[in-house]
C-alpha positions in Angstrom: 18.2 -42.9 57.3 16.6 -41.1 54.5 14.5 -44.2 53.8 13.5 -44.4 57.8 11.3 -41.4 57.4 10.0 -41.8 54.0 9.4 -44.8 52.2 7.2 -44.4 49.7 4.4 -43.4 47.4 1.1 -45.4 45.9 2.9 -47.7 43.1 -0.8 -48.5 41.8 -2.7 -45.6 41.3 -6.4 -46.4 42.4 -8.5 -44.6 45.3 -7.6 -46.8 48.6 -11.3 -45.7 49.7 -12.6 -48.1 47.2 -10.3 -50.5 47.5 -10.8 -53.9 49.1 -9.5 -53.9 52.8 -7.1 -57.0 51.6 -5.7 -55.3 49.1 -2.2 -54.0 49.4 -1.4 -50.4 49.1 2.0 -49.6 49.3 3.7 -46.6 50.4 7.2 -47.9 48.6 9.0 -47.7 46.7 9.6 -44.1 46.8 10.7 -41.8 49.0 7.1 -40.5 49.8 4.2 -41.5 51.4 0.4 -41.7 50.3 -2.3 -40.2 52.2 -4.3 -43.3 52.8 -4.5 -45.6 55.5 -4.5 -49.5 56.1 -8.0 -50.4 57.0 -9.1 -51.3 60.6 -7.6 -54.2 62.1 -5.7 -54.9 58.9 -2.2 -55.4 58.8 0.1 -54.5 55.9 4.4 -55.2 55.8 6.3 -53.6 53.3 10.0 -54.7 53.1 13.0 -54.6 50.2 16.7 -54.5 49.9 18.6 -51.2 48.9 22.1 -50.5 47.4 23.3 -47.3 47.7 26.1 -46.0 45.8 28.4 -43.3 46.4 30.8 -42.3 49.1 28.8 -43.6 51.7 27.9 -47.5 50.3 25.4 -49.0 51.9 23.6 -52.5 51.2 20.2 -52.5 53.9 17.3 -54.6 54.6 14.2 -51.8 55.3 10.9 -52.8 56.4 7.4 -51.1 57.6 4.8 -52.6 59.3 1.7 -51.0 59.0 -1.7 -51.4 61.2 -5.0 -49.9 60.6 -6.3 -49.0 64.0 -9.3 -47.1 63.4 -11.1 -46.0 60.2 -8.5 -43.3 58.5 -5.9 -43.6 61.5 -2.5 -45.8 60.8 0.5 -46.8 62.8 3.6 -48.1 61.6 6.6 -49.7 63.1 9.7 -49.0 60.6 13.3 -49.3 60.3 16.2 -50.9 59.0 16.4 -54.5 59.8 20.1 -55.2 58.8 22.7 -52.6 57.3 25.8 -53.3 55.8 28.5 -50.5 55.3 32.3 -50.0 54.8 32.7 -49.9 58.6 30.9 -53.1 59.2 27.2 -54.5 59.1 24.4 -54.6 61.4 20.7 -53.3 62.7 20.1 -49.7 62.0 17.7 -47.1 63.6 13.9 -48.5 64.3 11.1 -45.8 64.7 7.1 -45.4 64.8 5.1 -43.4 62.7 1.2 -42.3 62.9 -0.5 -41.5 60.0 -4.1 -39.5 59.9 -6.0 -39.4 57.0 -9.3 -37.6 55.5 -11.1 -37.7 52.1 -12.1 -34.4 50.8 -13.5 -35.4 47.6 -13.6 -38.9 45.8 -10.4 -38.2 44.2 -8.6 -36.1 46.8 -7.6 -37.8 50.3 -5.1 -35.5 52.4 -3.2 -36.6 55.2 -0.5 -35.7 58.3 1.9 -38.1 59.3 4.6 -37.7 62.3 7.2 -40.7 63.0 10.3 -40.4 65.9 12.8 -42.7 64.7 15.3 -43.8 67.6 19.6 -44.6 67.7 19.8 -48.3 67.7 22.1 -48.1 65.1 25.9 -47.7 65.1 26.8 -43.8 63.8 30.0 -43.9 64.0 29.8 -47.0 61.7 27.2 -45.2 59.2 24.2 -47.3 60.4 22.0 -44.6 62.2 21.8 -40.6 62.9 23.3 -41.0 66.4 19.8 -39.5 68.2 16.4 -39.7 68.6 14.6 -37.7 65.6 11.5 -36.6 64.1 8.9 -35.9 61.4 5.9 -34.0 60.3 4.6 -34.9 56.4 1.4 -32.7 55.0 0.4 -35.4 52.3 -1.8 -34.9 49.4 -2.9 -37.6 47.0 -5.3 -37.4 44.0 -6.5 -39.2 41.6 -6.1 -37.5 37.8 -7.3 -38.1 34.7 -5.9 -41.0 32.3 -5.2 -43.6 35.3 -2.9 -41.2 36.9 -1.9 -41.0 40.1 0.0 -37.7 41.6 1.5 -38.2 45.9 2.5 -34.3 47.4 4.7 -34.4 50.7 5.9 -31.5 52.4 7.5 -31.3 56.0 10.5 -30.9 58.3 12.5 -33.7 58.9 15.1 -35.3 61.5 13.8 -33.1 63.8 15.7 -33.4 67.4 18.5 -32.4 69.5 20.8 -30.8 67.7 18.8 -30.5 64.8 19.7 -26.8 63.6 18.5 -25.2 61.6 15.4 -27.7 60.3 15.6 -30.2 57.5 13.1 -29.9 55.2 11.4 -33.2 53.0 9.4 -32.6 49.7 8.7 -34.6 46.8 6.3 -34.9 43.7 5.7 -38.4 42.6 3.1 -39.4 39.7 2.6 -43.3 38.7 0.5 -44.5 36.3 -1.6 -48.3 36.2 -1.2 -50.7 33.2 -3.6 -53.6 34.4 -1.4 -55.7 36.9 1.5 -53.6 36.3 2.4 -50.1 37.5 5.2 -47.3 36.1 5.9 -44.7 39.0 8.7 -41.7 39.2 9.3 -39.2 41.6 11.2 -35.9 42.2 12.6 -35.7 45.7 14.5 -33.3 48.0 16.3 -32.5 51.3 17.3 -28.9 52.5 19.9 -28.0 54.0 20.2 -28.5 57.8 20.4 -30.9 60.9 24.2 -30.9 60.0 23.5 -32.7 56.7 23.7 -31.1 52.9 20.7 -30.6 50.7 20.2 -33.5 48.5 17.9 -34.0 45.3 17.2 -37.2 43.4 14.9 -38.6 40.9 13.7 -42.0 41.1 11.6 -44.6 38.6 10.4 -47.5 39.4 7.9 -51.0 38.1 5.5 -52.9 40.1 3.5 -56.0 39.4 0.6 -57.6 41.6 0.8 -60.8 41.1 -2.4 -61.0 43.6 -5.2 -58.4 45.2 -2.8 -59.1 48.5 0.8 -58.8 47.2 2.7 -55.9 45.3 6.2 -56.4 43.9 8.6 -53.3 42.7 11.8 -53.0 42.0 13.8 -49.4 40.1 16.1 -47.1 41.1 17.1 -43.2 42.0 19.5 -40.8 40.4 21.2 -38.6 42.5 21.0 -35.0 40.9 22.8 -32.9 43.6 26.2 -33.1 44.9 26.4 -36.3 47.4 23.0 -37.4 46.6 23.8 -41.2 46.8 22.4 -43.2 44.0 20.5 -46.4 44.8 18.9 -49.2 43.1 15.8 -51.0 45.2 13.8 -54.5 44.9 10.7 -54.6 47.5 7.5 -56.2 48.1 4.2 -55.2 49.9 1.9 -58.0 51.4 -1.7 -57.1 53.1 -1.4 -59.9 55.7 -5.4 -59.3 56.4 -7.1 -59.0 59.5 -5.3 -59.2 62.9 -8.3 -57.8 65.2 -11.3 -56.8 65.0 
C-alpha cells in the first residue's frame, strides 16, 4: 500500500519542460513523485517487482500507467497487479491519481496531485487497506546546480473512513545524471495515524536509459524506524508515445 500512493521521484534529473515528449520520465523508483507531467496524448507505464522484508513479507508486481491529457494536467491508473504474502497471493488495491502541474521558473515546476485508491485487495490476507482511501501531495521539483536534481512532497495520506487522526507523507529525494546513467536517494516518512505507526526509511537507487523511450532502475530502502519494512526493487519506465491527439 505504501507504494499505491507514492511511487516515485525523477531518476534522471533534467527539466521535463525541455524534454522530448517521447522521452520517459519516471516517477519510480522512489517513494515520491515529480512535479511534471506526461505530455498530451502521450502515454507513459511504469512497472517493477518489490520484496519487502520484515514481519509483513511481501513479493508484488506494481504498475502506473500514466496519460498526458492536456498540457501540464496527468492521470494515472495505479496499483498492484499481483501480491504475494504469507497468507496467500493475489491482485492488490487499484486506484487513480491526477496530477496538475505549473512551471514557475525554468528550474522550478510545482505541482498537486490527489489519487483515491480502492479495496480490491484481500486485507485480511495483507494485500490491501480494507477501504477506499485518499491523497493530496504538494510537489516541488528543481533543478540545482552540478546536474542535480532535488523532488519535495508533502501531504496527508490514506485519507478515508476511518482514517483518524490523518497520515501524513513527506520525503526529500536528490538524484544526480552520469550521461545514460542516474544515482538517486531519498529520505522518506509516514506519521502516525489511520491506525498505522509512523514509519521512516531511506532509499538509493541506479538507473540506466538504454534509449530516449525506456528507463531501467533497480536499488533498495532501509527501514530506519521500528517496523519500517525493508525492500529491495527492479523497475522499468517505457514512454509508449502518442495514443491521441
Amino acid at each position: 500500500m505504501r507504494l499505491a500512493f507514492v511511487l516515485s521521484l525523477l531518476c534522471i534529473p533534467s527539466g521535463a519542460g525541455g524534454q522530448s515528449p517521447r522521452a520517459a520520465n519516471p516517477e519510480r523508483p522512489t517513494f515520491a513523485t515529480h512535479a511534471y507531467a506526461v505530455a498530451p496524448g502521450y502515454a507513459e507505464l511504469e512497472q517493477g517487482l518489490r520484496l519487502e522484508g520484515g514481519a509483513g513479507d511481501a513479493t508484488a508486481w506494481d504498475y502506473n500507467l500514466k496519460i498526458g491529457v492536456a498540457r501540464q494536467i496527468q492521470f494515472a491508473f495505479f496499483g498492484t497487479g499481483f501480491i504475494h504474502t504469507p497468507a496467500g497471493a493475489g491482485v492488490g488495491d487499484v486506484g487513480v491519481a491526477l496530477k496538475l502541474s505549473t512551471s514557475v521558473s525554468p528550474r522550478t515546476t510545482l505541482a498537486l496531485s490527489s489519487s483515491v485508491s480502492f479495496p480490491t485487495g484481500d486485507a485480511g490476507a495483507g494485500r490491501g487497506a480494507g477501504r477506499t482511501q485518499g491523497g493530496v501531495l504538494a510537489v516541488a521539483s528543481v533543478d540545482a546546480p552540478w546536474k542535480l536534481h532535488v523532488d519535495v512532497n508533502l501531504g496527508p495520506v490514506a485519507l478515508g473512513a476511518g482514517a483518524s487522526p490523518p497520515r501524513w507523507f513527506h520525503s526529500v529525494g536528490a538524484g544526480v545524471a552520469l550521461g545514460r546513467y542516474g544515482l538517486t536517494n531519498e529520505l522518506y516518512g509516514f506519521t502516525a495515524g489511520a491506525g498505522e505507526s509512523a514509519e521512516w526509511g531511506a532509499l538509493g537507487a541506479v538507473t540506466v536509459r538504454p534509449a530516449e523511450w525506456i528507463v531501467v532502475d533497480a536499488g533498495g530502502s532501509v527501514g530506519l524506524w521500528r517496523e519500517t519494512p525493508h525492500l529491495l526493487f527492479v523497475g522499468v519506465t517505457t514512454n509508449l508515445g502518442a495514443v491521441f491527439k
